[in-house]
C-alpha positions as CSV (number, residue, x, y, z in Angstrom):
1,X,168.2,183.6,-13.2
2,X,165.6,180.6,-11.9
3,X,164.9,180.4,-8.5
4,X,163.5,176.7,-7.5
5,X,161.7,176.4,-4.6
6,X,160.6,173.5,-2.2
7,X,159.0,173.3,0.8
8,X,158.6,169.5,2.6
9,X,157.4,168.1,6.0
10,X,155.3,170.1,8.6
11,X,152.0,168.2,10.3
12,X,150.7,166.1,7.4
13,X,154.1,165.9,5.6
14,X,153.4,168.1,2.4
15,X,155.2,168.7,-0.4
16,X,154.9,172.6,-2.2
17,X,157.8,173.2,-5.0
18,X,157.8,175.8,-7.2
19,X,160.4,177.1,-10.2
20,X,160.6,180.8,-11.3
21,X,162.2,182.1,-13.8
22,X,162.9,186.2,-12.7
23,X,163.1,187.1,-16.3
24,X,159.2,185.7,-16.5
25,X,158.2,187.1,-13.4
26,X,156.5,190.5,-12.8
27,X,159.2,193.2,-12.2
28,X,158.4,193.8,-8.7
29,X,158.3,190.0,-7.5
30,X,161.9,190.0,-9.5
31,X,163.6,192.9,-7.7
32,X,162.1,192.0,-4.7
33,X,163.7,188.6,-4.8
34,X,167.1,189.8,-6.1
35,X,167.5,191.9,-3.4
36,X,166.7,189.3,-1.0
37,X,169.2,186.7,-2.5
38,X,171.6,189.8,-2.0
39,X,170.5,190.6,1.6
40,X,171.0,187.0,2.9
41,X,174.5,186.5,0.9
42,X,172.9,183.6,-0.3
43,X,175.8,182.6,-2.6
44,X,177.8,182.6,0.5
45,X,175.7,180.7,2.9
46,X,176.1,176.9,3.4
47,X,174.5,174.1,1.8
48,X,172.8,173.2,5.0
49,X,171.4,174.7,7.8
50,X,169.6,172.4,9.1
51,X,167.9,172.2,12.8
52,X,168.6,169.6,15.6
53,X,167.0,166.6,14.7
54,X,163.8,166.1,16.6
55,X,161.9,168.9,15.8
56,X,158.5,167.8,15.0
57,X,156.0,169.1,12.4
58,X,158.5,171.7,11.1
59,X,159.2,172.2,7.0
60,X,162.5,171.9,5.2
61,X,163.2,174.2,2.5
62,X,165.2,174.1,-0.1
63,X,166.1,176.4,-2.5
64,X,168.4,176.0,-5.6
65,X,169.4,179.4,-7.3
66,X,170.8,179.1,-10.8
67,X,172.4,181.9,-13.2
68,X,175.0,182.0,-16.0
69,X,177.8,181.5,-13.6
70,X,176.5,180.0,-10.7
71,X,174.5,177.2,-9.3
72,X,173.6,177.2,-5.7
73,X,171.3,175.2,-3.1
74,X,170.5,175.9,0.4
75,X,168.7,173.6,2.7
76,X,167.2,175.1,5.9
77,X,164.5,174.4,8.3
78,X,161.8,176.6,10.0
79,X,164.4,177.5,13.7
80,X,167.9,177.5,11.6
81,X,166.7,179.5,8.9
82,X,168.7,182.9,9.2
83,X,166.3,186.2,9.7
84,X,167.3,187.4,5.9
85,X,167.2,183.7,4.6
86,X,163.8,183.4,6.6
87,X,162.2,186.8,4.4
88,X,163.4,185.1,0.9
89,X,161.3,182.3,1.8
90,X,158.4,183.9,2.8
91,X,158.4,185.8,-0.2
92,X,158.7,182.5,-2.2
93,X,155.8,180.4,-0.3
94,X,153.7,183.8,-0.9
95,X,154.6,183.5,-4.9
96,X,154.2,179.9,-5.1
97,X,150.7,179.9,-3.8
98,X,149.5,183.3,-5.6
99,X,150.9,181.9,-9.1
100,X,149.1,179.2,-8.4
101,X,152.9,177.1,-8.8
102,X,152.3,175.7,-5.4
């Protein structure tokens, strides 16, 4: 499974996007991602939840999940993002920087 990873906008309009691959990944980070994919239904959420426009200096995310069968993106910002949703992308800001990825 490969979990991409990108984070845009905010105050100075940055960019941080990351690709994993969990079978590369330390075990830990691996689960700990699975089980958050699992917790937000991710497979089942929309393509978009997005904000009401106007909203300044918040980030977009967006996050594209890819296995043998499936191929998913979701595209959120920092108030629409769903509690469960919100934890998965924590978890992936967290990697990106600590892996040096972002």
């Amino acid at each position: 499974m490969e979990v991409s990873y990108e984070r845009t906008g905010g105050f100075a309009g940055m960019r941080m996007a990351a690709s994993f691959d969990l079978d590369e990944l330390p075990e830990q980070d691996a689960e700990n991602i699975r089980e958050l994919l699992h917790q937000a239904h991710f497979h089942q959420l929309p393509e978009q939840i997005l904000d009401q426009p106007g909203i300044p200096d918040q980030f977009t995310y967006k996050i594209t999940v890819t296995d043998e069968t499936l191929h998913h993106t979701v595209t959120t910002g920092d108030a629409a993002a769903p509690a469960e949703l919100r934890s998965l992308i924590d978890l992936l800001n967290g990697l990106a920087r600590r892996l040096g990825r972002g």
